[in-house]
N, C-alpha and C positions, 0 to 999 in steps of 0.2 A: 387310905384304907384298902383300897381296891388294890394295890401295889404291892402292900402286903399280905393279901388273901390269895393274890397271884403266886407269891415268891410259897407260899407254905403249898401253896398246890402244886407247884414245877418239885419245890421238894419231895415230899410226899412222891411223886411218879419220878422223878431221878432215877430212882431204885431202880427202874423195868429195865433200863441197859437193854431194849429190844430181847429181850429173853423169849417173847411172848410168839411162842410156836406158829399161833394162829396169824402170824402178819408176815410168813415168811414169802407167799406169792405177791404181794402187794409189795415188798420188800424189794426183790428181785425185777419187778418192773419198774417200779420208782428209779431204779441204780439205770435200766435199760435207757429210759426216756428222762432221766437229769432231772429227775422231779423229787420232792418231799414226801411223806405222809402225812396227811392229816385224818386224824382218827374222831369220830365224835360220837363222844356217849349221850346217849337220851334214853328218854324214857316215853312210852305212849302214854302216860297217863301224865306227864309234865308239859302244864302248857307253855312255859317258855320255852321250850324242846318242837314245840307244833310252832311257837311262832318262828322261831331260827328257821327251821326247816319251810316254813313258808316264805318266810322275806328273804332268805338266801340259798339255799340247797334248792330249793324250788325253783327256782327264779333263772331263766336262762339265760339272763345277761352275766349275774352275780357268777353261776355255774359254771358257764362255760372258762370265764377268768380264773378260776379254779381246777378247772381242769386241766390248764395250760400250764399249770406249777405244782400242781396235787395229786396224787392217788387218795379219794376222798373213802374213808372206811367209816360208816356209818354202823356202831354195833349198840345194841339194847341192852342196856345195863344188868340186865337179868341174862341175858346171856351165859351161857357156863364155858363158851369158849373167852371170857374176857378175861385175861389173868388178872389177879387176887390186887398186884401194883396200880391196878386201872382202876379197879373198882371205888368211886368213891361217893359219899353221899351228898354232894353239889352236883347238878345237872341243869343243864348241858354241860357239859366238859367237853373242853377241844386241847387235843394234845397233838404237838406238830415233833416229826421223829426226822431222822436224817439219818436214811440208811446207807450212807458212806460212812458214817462216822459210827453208826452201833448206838445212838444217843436220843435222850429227848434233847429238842432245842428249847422249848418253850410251851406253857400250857396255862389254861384260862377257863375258869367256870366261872357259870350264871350266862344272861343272857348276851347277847352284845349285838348293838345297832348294825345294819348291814356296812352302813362307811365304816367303821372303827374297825367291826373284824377283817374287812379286807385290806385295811391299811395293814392291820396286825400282819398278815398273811404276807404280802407283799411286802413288808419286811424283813420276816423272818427267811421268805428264798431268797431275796437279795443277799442278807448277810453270811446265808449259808452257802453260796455260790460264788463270792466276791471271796469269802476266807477259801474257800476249795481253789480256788483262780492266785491266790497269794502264798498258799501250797506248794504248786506245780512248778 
């Protein structure tokens, strides 16, 4: 179930092809420092949103690991610079972008334990980095 509530959400956000104006600095440092995007919607009023963001955005162990492979964009779903592709009504949403390539690689709503998501994470730069490396 979870697998394919995933595959309909990475759908659903396919469509952004990086179109989205507002990630164009976060963009261009990613490409500087060989890092990803990872983008995360929440909401203040969602409390699986307050625990994410306490068990791992919070968290300076979790953080810093992330920061060594992420350019982390934390945007409020009510936002009006989030384009209309992002917008969806599962939150948290974490959607991981690769701006060498113009592309979403992967994305996942609802909550997720701090091991899981960071296996998640750690996955997704590996494979994005390892295919850029088989490239060259």
């Amino acid at each position: 179930m979870r697998k394919g509530f995933r595959f309909s959400v990475l759908l659903c956000l396919s469509t952004l092809a990086l179109h989205a104006g507002f990630l164009d600095e976060e963009n261009a440092r990613a490409l500087k420092e060989k890092k990803l995007v990872l983008i995360s919607i929440e909401s203040d009023t969602c409390p699986y949103c307050k625990k994410m963001k306490k068990e791992i955005f919070n968290s300076s162990e979790y953080r810093n690991k992330i920061d060594q492979m992420y350019i982390y964009v934390p945007i409020n779903t009510n936002d009006p610079s989030l384009p209309e592709s992002l917008r969806t009504k599962y939150i948290p949403a974490h959607v991981i972008l690769s701006p060498a390539k113009n592309a979403v690689l992967d994305a996942y709503a609802g909550y997720i334990d701090p091991k899981s998501f960071m296996e998640i994470l750690d996955e997704n730069y590996k494979e994005a980095f390892q295919q850029e490396e088989v490239v060259r």
